[in-house]
C-alpha positions in Angstrom: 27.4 -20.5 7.9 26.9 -16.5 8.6 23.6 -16.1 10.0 23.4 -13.0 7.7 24.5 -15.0 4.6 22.0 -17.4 5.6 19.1 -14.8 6.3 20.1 -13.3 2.8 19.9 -17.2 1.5 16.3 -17.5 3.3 14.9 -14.5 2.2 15.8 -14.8 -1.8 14.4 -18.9 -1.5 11.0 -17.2 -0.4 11.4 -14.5 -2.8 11.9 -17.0 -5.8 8.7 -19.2 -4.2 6.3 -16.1 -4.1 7.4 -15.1 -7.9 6.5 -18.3 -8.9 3.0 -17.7 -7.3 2.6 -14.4 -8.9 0.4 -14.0 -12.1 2.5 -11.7 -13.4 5.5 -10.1 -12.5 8.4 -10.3 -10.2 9.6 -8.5 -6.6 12.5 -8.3 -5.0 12.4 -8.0 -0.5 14.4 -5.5 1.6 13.9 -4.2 5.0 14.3 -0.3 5.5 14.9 1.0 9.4 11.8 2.9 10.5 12.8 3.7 13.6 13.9 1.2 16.1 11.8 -0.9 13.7 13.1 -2.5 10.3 10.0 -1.8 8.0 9.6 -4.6 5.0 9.2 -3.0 1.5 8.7 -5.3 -1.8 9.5 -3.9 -5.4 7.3 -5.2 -8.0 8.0 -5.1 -11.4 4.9 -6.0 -13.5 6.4 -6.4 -17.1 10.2 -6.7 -18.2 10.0 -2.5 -19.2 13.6 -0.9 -18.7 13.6 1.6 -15.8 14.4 5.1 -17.5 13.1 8.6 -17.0 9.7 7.6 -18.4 9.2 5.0 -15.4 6.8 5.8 -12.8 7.3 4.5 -9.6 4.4 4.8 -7.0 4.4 3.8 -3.8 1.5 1.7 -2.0 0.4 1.5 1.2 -0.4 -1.9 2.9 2.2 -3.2 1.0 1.1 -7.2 2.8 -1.9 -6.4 1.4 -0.8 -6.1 -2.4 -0.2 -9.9 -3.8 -0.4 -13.4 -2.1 -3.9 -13.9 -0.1 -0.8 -15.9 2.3 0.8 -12.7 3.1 -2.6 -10.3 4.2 -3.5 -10.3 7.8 -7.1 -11.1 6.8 -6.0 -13.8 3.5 -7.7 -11.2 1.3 -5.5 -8.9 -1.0 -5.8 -6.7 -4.2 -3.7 -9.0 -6.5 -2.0 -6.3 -8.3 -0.5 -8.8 -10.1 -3.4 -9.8 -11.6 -4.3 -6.6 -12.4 -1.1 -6.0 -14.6 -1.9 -9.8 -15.8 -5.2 -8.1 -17.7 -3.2 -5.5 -19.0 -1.1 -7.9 -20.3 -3.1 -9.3 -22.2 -4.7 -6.7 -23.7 -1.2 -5.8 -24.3 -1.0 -2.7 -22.2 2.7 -2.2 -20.1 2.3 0.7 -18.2 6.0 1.8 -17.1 5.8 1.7 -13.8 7.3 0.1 -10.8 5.6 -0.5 -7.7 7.2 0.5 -4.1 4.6 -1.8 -1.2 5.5 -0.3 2.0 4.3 -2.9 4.5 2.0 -1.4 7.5 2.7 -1.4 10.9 1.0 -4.4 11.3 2.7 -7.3 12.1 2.4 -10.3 10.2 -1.3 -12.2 10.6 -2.1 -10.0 12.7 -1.6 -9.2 16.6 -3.7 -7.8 19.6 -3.0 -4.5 19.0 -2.0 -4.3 15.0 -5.5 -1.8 13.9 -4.6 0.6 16.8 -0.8 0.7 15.8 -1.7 0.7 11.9 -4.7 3.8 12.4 -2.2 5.8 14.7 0.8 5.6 12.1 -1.7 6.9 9.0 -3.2 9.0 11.0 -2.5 12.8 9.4 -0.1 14.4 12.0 -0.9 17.6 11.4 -5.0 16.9 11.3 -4.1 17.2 15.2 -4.2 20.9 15.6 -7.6 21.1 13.9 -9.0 18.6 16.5 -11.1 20.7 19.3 -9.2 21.2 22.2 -9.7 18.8 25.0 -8.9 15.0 25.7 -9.3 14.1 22.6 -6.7 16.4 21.3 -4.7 15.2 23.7 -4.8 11.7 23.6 -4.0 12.0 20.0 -0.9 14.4 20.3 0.2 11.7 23.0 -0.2 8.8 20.8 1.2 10.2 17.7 5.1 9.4 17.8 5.3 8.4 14.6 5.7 10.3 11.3 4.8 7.8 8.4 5.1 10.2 5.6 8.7 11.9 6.8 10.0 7.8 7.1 8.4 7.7 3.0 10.4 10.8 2.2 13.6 10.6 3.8 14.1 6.6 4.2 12.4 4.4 1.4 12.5 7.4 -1.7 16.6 7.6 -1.3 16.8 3.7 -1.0 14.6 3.5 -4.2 16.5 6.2 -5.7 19.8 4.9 -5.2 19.0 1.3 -5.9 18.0 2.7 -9.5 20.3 5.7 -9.6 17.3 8.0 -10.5 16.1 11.1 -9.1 12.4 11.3 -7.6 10.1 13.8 -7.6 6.8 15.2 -8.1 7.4 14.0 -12.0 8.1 10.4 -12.0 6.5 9.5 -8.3 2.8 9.0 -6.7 1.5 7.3 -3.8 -1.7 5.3 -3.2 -3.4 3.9 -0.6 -6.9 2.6 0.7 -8.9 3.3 3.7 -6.3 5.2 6.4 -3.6 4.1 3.4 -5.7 6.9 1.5 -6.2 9.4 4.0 -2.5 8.7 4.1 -1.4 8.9 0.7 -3.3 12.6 0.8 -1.8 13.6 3.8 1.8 12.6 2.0 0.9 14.6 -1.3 -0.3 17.9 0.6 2.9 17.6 2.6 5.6 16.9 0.4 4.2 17.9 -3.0 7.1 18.7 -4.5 8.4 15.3 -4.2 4.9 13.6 -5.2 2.9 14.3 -8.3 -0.3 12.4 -7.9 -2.3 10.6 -4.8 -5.0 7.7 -5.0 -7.1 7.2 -2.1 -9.2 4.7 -2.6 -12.5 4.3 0.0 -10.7 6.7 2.3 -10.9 6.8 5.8 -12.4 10.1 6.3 -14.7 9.4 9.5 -11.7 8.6 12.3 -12.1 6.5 15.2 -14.4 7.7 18.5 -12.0 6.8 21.4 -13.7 4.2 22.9 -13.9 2.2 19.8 -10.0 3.0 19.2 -9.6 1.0 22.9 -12.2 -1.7 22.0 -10.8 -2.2 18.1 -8.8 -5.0 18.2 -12.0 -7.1 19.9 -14.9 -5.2 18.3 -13.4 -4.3 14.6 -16.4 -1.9 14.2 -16.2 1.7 13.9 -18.8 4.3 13.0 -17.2 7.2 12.9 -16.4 10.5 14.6 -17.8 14.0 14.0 -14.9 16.0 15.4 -12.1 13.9 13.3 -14.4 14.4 10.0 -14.5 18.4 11.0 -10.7 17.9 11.7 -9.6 16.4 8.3 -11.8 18.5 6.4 -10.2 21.5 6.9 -7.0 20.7 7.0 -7.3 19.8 4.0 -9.5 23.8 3.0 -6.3 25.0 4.8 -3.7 23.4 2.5 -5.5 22.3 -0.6 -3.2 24.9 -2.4 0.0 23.1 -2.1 -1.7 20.4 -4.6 -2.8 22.8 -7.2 -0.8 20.8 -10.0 -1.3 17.5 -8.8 -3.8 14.7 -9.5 -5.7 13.4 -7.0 -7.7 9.8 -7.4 -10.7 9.1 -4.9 -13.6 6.6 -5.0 -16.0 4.6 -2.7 -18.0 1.5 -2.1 -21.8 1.6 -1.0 -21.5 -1.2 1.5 -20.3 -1.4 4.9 -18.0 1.3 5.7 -17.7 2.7 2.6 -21.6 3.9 3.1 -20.2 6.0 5.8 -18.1 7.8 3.4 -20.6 9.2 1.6 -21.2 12.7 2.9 -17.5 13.2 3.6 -16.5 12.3 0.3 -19.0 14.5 -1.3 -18.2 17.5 1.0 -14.4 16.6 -0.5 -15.7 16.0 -3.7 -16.9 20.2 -3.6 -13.8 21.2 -2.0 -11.6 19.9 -4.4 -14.2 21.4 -7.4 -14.1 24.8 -5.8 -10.2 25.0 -5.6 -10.2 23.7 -9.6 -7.4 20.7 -8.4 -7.3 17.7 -11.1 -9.0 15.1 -9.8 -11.3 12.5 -10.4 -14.2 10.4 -7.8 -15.5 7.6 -8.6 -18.3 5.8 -6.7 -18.6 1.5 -7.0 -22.2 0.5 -6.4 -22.0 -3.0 -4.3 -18.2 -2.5 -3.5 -17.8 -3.1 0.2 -14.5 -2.0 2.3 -12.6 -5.0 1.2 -9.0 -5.5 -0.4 -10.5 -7.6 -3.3 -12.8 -4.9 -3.9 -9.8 -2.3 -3.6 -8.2 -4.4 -6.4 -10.6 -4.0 -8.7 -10.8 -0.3 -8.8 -6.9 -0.6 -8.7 -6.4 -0.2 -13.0 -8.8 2.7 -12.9 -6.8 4.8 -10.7 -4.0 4.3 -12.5 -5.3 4.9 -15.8 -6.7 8.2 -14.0 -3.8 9.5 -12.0 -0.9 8.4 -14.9 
C-alpha cells in the first residue's frame, strides 16, 4: 500500500474514533505547513447548520487543548463539545464552525514545549516597547516566528478554499486563553480587517522574567514581569485604534495565576473604556488558570463577541 494512502487511511480511522467520543459534533484533521513544520488544525462542526454567509467561523488557539482530555498535554481540556451539547439542548445552534490551530507544543508534552509555545504567542511587535537592553535582545533573538502572519496567510485561505467562502472581519474571530489571548489580541490589532472580534480569556498579560523562561519547563511557575506588562500595555495605547469597530471578550479567574491578572486587566479594562471600543470583562470568582475552567466561560464569550 502507499504510505500516503495509508497515512490518509490512519488518520480518518482516528478521526471516526474521536467523533464517536465527542458529545456533540464532528471534526475533520489536516496538517497546514508552518514553516519547516506541518501544523495540525481540526474543524469542528458543532450541529449539522449549512455553511453559508451567515456562518461564523472562529479560530482557537490551543487547538489540543479544545476536546478529548487524551489529546491535552496536561489530560485537561475545555470540552467545547460539551459546551455546544448544552446549547443543544436548550436548542440553541449558533452557526458557527470552529478552526483549533494546535500550539507549538508537541504532543504530551516535551522538555522544552512552554518555552516554544510562550515565544510563538508572544506579540512580535510588543518587542520595540520592551526597554532597551538584554532583555530586548534576547527576545528579538528568540522571536523567529510570526504566529499571526502563518493564521493569515496559511490556515484562513485553506479554510477559505475548502468552503469556497471569503473571510473577513464579518464572518471571522479568534479566541484564545492565557498567551492564546494575548495572542488572539495581538492577531485582531494586527490584521483587523480580516478579523472582527477577539476573546482572550485569563490573558497572559504579566510575561515571563528571563530566568523563569530558562527554568520553565522544570519549575512551571511564573510571577510575572514589570517591564513585559509596561511593554504590552502600550502597545496596545499605541494601536488600540485599528480595533475601533471590533469586539473584544476578556475575563479572569481569582486563583492562581489569574490573581496576577488583576491590575493588568483593570489597567486594560480603562484603556479600552477610554478609547470607547466594544468590549466586555468578565471576572470568575474561584476560577483558577485551568482549561476546564476556560471551558466554562467558553459559551459566555461567544454569546458576547457574536
Amino acid at each position: 500500500m502507499n504510505k500516503s494512502v495509508g497515512f490518509i487511511l490512519l488518520l480518518l480511522m482516528f478521526t471516526n474514533t474521536m467523533n464517536a467520543e465527542l458529545a456533540n459534533g464532528k471534526i475533520e484533521e489536516f496538517f497546514i505547513k508552518n514553516g519547516i513544520e506541518e501544523r495540525k488544525i481540526r474543524i469542528y462542526y458543532p450541529n449539522n447548520n449549512s455553511v453559508d454567509d451567515n456562518t461564523t467561523f472562529i479560530i482557537m488557539n490551543d487547538g489540543e487543548e479544545l476536546f478529548l482530555e487524551r489529546d491535552s498535554w496536561r489530560g485537561r481540556t475545555w470540552r467545547i463539545d460539551k459546551s455546544f451539547n448544552g446549547l443543544a439542548k436548550i436548542n440553541k445552534d449558533p452557526n458557527v464552525i470552529i478552526i483549533a490551530v494546535q500550539s507549538a507544543k508537541k504532543y504530551k508534552g516535551k522538555f522544552f514545549d512552554n518555552t516554544r509555545r510562550y515565544l510563538e504567542l508572544f506579540p512580535k511587535e510588543v518587542i520595540e516597547f520592551l526597554p532597551e537592553g538584554n532583555k530586548k535582545k534576547i527576545y528579538g533573538s528568540l522571536a523567529d516566528t510570526d504566529y499571526p502572519k502563518f493564521l493569515v496567510e496559511s490556515v484562513v485561505p485553506f479554510v477559505e478554499g475548502k468552503f469556497e467562502i471569503n473571510l473577513d472581519k464579518n464572518n471571522l474571530g479568534i479566541i484564545g486563553s492565557s498567551m492564546g489571548g494575548l495572542s488572539a489580541l495581538n492577531t485582531i490589532i494586527e490584521y483587523p480587517d480580516e478579523f472582527g472580534f477577539a476573546g482572550c480569556l485569563s490573558t497572559h498579560w504579566i510575561g515571563i522574567k528571563p530566568w523563569e523562561y530558562l527554568l520553565l519547563p522544570i519549575r512551571q511557575r511564573i510571577s510575572g514581569d514589570q517591564d513585559t506588562i509596561d511593554a504590552i500595555y502600550e502597545y496596545i495605547k499605541e494601536n488600540i485604534s485599528t480595533i475601533q469597530n471590533h469586539k473584544v471578550y476578556f475575563d479572569r479567574g481569582t486563583r492562581g495565576l489569574d490573581y496576577l491578572y488583576k491590575k493588568p486587566q483593570e489597567d486594560v479594562d480603562k484603556l479600552f473604556l477610554d478609547n470607547n471600543i466594544n468590549f466586555e470583562t468578565q471576572v470568575y470568582k474561584g476560577h483558577d488558570h485551568d482549561p476546564v475552567d476556560f471551558g466554562k466561560r467558553f459559551i459566555p464569550a461567544i454569546e458576547f463577541l457574536l
